[in-house]
mmCIF file of the N, C-alpha and C atoms, coordinates in Angstrom:
data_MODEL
# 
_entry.id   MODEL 
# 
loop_
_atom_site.group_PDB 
_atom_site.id 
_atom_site.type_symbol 
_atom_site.label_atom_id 
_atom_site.label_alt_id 
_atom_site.label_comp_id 
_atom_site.label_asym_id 
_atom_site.label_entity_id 
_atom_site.label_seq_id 
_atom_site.pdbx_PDB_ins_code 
_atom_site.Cartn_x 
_atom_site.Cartn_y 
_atom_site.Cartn_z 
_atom_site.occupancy 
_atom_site.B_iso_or_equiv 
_atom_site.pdbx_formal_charge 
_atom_site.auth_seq_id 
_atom_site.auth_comp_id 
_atom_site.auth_asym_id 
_atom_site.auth_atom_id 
_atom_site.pdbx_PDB_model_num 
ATOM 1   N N  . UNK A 1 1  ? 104.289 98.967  92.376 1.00 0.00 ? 1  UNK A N  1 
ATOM 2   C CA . UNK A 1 1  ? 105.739 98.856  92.357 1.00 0.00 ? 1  UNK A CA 1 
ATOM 3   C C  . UNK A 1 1  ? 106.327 99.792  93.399 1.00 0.00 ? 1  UNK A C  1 
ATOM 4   N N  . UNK A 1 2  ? 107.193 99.680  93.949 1.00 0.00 ? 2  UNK A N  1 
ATOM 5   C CA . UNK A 1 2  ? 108.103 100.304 94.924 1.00 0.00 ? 2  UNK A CA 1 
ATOM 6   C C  . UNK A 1 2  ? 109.070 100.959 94.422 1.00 0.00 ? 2  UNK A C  1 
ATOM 7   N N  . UNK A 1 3  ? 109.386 102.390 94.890 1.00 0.00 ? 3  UNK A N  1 
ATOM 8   C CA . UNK A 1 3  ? 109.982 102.898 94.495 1.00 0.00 ? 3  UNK A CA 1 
ATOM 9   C C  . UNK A 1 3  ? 111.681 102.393 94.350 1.00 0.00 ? 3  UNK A C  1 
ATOM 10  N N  . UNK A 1 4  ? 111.832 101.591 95.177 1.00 0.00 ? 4  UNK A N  1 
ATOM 11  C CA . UNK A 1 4  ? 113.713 100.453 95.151 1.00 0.00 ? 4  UNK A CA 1 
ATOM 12  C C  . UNK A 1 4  ? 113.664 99.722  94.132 1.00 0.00 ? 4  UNK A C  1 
ATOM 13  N N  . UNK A 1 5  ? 112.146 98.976  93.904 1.00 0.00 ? 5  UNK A N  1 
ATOM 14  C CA . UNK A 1 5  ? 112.183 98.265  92.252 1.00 0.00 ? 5  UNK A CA 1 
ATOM 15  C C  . UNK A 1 5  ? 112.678 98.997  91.430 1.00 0.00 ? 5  UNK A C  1 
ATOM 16  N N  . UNK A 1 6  ? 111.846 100.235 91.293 1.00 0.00 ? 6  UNK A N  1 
ATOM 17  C CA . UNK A 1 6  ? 112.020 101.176 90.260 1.00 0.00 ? 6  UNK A CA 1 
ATOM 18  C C  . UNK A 1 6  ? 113.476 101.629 89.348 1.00 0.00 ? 6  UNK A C  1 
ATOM 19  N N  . UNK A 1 7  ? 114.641 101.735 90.860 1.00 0.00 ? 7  UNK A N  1 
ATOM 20  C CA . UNK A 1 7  ? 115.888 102.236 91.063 1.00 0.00 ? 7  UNK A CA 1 
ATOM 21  C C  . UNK A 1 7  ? 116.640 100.937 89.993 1.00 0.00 ? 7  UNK A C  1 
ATOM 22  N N  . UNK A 1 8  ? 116.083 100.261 90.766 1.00 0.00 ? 8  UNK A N  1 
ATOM 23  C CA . UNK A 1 8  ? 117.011 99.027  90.182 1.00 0.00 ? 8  UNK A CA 1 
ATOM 24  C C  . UNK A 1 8  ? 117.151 98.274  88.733 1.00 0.00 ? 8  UNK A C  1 
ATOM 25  N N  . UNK A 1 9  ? 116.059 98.996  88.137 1.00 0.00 ? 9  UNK A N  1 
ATOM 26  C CA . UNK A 1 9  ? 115.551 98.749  86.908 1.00 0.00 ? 9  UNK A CA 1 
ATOM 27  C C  . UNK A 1 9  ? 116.802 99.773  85.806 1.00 0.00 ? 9  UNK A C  1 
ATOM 28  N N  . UNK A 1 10 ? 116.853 99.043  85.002 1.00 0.00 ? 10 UNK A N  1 
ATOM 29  C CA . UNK A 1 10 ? 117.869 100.404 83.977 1.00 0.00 ? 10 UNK A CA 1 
ATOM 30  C C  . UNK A 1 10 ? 117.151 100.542 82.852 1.00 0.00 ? 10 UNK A C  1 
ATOM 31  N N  . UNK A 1 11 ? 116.852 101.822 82.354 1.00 0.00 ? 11 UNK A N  1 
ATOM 32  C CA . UNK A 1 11 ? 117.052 102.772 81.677 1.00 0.00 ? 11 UNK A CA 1 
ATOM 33  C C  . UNK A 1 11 ? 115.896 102.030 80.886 1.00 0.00 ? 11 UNK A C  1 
ATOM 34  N N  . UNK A 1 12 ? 116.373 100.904 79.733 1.00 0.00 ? 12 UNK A N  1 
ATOM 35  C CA . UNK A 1 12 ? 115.379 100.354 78.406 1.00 0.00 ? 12 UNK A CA 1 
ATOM 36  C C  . UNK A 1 12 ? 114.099 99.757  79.318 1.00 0.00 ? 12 UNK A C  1 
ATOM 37  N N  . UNK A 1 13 ? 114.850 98.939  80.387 1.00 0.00 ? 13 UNK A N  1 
ATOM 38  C CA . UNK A 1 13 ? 113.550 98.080  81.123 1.00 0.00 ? 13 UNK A CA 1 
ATOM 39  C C  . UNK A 1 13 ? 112.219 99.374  81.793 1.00 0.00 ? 13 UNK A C  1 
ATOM 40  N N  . UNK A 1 14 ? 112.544 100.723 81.700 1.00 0.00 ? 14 UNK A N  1 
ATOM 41  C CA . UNK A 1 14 ? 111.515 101.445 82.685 1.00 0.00 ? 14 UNK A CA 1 
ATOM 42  C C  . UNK A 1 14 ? 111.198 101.923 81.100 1.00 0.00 ? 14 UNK A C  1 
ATOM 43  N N  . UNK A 1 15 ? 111.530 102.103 80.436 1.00 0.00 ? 15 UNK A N  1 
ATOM 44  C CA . UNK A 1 15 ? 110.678 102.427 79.038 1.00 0.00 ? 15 UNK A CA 1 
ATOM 45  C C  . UNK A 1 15 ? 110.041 101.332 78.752 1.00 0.00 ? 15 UNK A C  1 
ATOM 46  N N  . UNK A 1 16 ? 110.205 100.308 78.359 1.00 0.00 ? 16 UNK A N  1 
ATOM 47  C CA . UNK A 1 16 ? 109.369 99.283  77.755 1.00 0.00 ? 16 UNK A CA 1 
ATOM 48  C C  . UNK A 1 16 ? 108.204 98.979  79.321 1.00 0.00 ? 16 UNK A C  1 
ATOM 49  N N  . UNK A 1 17 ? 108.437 99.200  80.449 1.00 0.00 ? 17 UNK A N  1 
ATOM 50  C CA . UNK A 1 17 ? 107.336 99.083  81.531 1.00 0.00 ? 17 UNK A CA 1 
ATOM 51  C C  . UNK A 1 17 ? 106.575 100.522 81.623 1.00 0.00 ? 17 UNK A C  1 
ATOM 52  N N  . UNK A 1 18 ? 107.114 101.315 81.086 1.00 0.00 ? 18 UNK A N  1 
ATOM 53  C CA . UNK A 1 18 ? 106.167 102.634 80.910 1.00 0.00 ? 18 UNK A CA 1 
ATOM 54  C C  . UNK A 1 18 ? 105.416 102.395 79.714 1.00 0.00 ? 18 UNK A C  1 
ATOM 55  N N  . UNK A 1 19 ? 105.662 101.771 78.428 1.00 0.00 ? 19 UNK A N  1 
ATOM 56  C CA . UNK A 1 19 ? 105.037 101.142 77.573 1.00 0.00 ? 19 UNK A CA 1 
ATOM 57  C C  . UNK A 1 19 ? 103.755 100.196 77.734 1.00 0.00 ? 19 UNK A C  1 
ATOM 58  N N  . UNK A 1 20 ? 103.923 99.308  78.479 1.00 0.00 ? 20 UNK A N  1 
ATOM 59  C CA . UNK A 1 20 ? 103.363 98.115  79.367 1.00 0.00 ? 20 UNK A CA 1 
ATOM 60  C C  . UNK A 1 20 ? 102.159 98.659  80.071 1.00 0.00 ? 20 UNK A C  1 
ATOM 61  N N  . UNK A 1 21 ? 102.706 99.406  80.933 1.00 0.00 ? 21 UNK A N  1 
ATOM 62  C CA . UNK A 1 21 ? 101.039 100.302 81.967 1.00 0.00 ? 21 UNK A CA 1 
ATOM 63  C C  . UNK A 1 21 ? 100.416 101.143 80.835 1.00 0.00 ? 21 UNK A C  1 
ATOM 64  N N  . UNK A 1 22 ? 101.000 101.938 80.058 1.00 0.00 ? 22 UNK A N  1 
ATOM 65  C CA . UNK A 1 22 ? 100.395 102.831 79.613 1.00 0.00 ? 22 UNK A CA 1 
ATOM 66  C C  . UNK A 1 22 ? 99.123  101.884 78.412 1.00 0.00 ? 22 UNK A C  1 
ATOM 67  N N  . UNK A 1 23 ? 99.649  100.444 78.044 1.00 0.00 ? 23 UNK A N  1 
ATOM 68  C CA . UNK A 1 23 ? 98.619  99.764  77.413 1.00 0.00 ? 23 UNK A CA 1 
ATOM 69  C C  . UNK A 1 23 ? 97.912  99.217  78.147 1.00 0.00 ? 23 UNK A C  1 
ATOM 70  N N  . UNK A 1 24 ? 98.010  99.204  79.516 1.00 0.00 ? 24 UNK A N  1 
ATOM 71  C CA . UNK A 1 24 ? 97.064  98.061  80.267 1.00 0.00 ? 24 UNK A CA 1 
ATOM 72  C C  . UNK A 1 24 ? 95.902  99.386  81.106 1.00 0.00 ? 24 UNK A C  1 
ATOM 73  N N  . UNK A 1 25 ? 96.689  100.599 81.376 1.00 0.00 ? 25 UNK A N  1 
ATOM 74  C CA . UNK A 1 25 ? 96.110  101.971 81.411 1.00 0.00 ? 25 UNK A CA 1 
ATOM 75  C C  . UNK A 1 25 ? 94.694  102.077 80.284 1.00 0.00 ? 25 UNK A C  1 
ATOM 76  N N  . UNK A 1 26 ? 95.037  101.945 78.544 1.00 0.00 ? 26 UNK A N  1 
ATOM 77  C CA . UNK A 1 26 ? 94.331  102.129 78.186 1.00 0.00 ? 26 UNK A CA 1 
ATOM 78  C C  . UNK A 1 26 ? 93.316  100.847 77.810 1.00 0.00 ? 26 UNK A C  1 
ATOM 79  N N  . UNK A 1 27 ? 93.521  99.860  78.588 1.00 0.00 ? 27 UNK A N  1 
ATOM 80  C CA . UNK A 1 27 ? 92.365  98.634  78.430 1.00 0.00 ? 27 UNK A CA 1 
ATOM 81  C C  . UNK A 1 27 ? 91.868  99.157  79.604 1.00 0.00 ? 27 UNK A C  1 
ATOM 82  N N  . UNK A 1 28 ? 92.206  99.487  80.642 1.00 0.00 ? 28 UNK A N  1 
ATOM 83  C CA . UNK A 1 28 ? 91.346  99.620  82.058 1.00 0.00 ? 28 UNK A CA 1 
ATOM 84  C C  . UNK A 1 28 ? 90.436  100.510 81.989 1.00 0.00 ? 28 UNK A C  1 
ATOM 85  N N  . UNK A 1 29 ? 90.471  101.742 80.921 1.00 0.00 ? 29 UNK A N  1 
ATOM 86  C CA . UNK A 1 29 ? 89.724  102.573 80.727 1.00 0.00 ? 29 UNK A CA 1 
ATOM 87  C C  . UNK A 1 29 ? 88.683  102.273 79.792 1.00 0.00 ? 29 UNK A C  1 
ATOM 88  N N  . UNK A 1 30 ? 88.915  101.473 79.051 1.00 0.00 ? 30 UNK A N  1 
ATOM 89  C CA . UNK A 1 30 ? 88.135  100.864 77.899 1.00 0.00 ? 30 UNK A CA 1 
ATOM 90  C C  . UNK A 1 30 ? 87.400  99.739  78.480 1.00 0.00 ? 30 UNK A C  1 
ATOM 91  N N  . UNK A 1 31 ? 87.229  99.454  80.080 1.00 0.00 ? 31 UNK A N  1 
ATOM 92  C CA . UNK A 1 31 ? 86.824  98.548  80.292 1.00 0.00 ? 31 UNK A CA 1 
ATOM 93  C C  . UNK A 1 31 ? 85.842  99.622  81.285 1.00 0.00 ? 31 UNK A C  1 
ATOM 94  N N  . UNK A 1 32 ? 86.417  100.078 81.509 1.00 0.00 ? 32 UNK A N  1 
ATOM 95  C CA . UNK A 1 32 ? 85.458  101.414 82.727 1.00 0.00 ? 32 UNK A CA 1 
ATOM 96  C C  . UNK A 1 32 ? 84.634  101.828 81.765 1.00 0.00 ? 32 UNK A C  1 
ATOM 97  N N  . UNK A 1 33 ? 84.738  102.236 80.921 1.00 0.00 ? 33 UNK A N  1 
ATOM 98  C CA . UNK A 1 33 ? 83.373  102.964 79.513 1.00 0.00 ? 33 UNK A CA 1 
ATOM 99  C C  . UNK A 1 33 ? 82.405  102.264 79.335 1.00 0.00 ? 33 UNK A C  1 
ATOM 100 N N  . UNK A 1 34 ? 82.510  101.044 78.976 1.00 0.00 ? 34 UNK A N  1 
ATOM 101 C CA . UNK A 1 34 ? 81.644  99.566  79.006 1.00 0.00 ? 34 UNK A CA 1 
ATOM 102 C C  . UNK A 1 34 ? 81.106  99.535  80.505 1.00 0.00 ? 34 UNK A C  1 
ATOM 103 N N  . UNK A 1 35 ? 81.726  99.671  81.566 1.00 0.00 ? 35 UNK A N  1 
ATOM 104 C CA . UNK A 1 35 ? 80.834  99.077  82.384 1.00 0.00 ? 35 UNK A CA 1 
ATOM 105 C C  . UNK A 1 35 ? 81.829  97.742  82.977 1.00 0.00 ? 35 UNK A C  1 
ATOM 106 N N  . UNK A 1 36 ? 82.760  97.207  82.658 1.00 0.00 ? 36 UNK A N  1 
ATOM 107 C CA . UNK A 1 36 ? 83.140  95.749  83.017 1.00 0.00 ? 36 UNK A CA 1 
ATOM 108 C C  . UNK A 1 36 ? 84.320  95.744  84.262 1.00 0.00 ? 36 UNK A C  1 
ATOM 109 N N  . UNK A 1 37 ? 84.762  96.902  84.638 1.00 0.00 ? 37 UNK A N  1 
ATOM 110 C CA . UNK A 1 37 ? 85.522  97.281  85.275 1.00 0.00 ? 37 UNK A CA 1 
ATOM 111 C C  . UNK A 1 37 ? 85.350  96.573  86.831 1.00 0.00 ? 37 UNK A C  1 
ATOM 112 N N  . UNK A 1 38 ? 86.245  96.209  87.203 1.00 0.00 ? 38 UNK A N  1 
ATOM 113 C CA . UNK A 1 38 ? 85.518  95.453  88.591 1.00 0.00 ? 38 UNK A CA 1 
ATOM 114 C C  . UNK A 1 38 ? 86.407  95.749  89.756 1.00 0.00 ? 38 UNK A C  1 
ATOM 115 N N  . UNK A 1 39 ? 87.872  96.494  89.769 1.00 0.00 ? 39 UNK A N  1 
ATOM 116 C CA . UNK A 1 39 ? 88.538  97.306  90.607 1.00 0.00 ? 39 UNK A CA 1 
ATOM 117 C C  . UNK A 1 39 ? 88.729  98.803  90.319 1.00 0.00 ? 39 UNK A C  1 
ATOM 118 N N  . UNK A 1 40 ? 88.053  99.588  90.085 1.00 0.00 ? 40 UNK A N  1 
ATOM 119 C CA . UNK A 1 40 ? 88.013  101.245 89.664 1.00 0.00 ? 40 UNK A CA 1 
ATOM 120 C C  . UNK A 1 40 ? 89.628  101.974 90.599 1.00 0.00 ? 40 UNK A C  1 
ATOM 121 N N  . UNK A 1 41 ? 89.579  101.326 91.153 1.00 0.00 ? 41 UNK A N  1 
ATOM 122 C CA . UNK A 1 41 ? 91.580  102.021 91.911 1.00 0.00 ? 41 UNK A CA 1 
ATOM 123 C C  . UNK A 1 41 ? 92.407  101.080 91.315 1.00 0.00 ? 41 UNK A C  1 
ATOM 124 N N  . UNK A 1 42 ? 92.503  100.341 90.475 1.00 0.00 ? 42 UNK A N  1 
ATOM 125 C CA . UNK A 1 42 ? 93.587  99.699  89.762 1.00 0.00 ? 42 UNK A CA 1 
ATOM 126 C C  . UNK A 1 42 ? 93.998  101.129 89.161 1.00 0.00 ? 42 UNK A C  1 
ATOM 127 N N  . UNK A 1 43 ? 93.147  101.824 88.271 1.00 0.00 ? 43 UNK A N  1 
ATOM 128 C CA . UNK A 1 43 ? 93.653  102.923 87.538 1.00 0.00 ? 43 UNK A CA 1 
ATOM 129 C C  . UNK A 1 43 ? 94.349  103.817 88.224 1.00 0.00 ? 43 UNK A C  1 
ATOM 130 N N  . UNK A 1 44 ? 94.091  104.073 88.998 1.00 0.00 ? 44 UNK A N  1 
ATOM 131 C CA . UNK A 1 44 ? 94.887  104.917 90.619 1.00 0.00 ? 44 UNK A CA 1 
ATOM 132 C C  . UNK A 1 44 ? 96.217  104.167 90.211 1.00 0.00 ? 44 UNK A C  1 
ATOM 133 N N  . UNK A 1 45 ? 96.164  103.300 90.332 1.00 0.00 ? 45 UNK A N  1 
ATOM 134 C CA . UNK A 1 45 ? 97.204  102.499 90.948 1.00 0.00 ? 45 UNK A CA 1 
ATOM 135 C C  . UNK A 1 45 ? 98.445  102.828 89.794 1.00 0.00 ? 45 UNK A C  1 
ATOM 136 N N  . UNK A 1 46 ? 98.024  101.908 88.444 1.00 0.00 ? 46 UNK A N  1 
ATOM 137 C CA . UNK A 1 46 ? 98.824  101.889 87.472 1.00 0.00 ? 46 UNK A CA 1 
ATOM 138 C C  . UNK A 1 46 ? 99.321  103.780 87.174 1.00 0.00 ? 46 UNK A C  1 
ATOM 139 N N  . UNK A 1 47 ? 98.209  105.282 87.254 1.00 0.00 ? 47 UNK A N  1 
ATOM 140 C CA . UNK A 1 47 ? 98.810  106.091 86.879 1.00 0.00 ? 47 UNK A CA 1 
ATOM 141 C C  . UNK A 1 47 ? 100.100 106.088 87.812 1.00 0.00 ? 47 UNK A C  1 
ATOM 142 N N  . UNK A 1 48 ? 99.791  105.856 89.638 1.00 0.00 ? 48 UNK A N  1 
ATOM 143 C CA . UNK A 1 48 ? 100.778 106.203 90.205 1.00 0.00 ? 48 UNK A CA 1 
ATOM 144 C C  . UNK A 1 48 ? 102.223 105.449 89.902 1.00 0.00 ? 48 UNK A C  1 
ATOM 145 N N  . UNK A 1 49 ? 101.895 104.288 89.546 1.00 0.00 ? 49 UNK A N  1 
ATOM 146 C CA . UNK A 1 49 ? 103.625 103.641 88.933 1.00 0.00 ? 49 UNK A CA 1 
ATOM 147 C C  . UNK A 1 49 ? 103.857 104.473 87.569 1.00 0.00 ? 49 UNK A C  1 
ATOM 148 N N  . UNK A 1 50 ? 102.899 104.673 87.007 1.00 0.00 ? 50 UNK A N  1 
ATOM 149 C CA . UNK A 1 50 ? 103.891 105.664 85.686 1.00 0.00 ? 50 UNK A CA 1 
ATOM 150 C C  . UNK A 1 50 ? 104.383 106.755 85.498 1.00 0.00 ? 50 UNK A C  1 
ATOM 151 N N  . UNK A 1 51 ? 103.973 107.444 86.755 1.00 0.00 ? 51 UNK A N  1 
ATOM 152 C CA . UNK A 1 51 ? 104.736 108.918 87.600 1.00 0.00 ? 51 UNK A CA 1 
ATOM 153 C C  . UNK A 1 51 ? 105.703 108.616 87.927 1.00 0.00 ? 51 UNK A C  1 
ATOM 154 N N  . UNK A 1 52 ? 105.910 107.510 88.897 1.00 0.00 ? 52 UNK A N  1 
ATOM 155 C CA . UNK A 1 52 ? 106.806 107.019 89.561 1.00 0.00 ? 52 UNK A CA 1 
ATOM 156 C C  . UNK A 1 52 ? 108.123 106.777 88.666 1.00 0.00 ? 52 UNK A C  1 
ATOM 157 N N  . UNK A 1 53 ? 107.738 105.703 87.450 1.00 0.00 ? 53 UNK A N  1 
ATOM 158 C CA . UNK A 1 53 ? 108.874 105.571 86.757 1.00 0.00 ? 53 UNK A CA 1 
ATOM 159 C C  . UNK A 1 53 ? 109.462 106.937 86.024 1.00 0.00 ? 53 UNK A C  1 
ATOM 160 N N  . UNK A 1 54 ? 108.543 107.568 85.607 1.00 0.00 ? 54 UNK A N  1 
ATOM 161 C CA . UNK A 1 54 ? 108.700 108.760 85.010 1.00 0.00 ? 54 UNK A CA 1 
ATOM 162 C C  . UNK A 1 54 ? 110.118 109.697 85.544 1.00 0.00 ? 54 UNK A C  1 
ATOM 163 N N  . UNK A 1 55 ? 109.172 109.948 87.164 1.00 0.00 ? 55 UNK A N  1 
ATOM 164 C CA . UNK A 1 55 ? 110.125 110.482 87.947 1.00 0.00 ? 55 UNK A CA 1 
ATOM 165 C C  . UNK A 1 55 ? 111.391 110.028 88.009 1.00 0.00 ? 55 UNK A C  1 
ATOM 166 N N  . UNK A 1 56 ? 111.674 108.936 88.326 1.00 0.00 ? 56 UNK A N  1 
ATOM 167 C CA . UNK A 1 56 ? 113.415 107.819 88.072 1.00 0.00 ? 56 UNK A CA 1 
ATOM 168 C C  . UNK A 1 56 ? 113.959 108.254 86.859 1.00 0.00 ? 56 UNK A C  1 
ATOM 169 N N  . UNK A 1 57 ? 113.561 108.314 85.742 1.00 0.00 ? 57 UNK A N  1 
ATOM 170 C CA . UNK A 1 57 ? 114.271 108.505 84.384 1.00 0.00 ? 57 UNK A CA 1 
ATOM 171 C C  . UNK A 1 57 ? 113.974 109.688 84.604 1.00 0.00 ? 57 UNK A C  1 
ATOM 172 N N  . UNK A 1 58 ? 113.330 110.921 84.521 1.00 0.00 ? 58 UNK A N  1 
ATOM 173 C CA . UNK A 1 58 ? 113.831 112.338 84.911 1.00 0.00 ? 58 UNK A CA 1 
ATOM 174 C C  . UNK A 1 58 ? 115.198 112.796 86.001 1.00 0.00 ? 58 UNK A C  1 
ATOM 175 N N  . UNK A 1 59 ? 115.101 111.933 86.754 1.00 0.00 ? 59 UNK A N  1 
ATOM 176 C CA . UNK A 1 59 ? 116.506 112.395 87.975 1.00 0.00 ? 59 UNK A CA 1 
ATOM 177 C C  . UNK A 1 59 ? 117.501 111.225 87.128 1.00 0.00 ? 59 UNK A C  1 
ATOM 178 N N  . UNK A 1 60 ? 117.552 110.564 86.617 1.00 0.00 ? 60 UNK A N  1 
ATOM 179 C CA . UNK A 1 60 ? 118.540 110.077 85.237 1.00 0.00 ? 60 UNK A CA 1 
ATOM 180 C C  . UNK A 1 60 ? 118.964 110.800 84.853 1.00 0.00 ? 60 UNK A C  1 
ATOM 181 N N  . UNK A 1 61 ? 118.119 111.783 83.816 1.00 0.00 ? 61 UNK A N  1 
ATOM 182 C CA . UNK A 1 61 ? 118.670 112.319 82.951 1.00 0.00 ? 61 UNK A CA 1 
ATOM 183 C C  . UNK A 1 61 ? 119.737 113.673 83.199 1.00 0.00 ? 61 UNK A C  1 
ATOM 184 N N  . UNK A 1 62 ? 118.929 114.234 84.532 1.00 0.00 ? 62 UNK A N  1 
ATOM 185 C CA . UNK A 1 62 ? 119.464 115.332 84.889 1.00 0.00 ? 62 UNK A CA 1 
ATOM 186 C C  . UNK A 1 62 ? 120.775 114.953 85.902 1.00 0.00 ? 62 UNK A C  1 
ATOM 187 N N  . UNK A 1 63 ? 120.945 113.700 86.345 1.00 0.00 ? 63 UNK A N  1 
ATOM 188 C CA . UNK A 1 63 ? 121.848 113.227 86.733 1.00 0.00 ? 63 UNK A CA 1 
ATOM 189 C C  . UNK A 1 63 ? 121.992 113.544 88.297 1.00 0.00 ? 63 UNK A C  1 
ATOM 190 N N  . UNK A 1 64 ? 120.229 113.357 88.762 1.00 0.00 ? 64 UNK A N  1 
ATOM 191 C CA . UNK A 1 64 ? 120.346 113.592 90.504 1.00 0.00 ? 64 UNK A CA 1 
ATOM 192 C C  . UNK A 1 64 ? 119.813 111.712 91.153 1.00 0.00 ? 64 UNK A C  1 
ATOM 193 N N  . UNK A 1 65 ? 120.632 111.919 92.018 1.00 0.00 ? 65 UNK A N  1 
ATOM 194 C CA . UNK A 1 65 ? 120.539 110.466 93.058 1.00 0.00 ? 65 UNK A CA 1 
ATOM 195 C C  . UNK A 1 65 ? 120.087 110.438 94.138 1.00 0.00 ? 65 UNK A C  1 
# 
């Protein structure tokens, strides 16, 4: 995801998508333990969008743009 997606998203939609990675986060890992894993930087990938959103709703709250 791009950080302009991110922007554009409000408030409930980046919680319920921080919800979303953080379950597909813990199948990717549950698939790496097993062995079935077949892109090992997907996980890269998904932590870096959940920083990302993280970060957006932190400068929310504190009310920086």
């Amino acid at each position: 995801m791009k950080l302009s997606e991110i922007r554009e998203m409000s408030t409930s939609e980046l919680n319920e998508k921080v919800y979303q990675l953080k379950e597909e986060l813990f199948n990717l890992r549950r698939k790496q333990a097993v062995g079935q894993l077949d892109h090992p930087k997907q996980l890269n990938f998904i932590r870096k969008d959940i920083a990302r959103i993280n970060t957006v709703l932190r400068e929310r709250e504190l009310g920086i743009k």
